[in-house]
C-alpha positions, 0 to 999 in steps of 0.5 A: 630722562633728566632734561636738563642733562638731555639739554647740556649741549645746548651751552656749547651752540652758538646764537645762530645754531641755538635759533635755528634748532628753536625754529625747528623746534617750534615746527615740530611742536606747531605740527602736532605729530608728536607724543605728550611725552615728546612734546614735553621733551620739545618744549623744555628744549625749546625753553632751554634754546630760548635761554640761550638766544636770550643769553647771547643776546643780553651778552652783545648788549653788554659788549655794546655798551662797554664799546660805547662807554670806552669810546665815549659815544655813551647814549645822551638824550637828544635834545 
């Protein structure tokens, strides 16, 4: 199986949906249950979720200094 087909849903979650899929990811991985074989599915998974979060995150950053910039409130040093 392509992992990368097998994640192509994960560009439709949201921040929360992709985090908390992560969290139990990471839960399935810690109890050690699973195979090598779904292990490695768990893991590029959990890589694919991470990059998600990541995304989502790097994108409110933007927002925020765009928002910042537009209002003047662009961050100065303190003095």
């Amino acid at each position: 199986m392509n992992p990368e087909a097998a994640n192509t849903d994960i560009a439709q979650l949201s921040y929360e949906q992709a985090r908390e899929e992560l969290v139990a990811v990471v839960a399935q991985l810690e109890a050690g249950a699973a195979t090598l074989e779904q292990s490695l599915g768990l893991w590029e998974r959990g890589e694919a979720l991470a990059a998600r979060c990541e995304a989502w995150l790097q994108g409110a950053t933007q927002r925020l200094d765009v928002a910042r910039a537009q209002n003047g409130d662009a961050a100065e040093p303190a003095s």
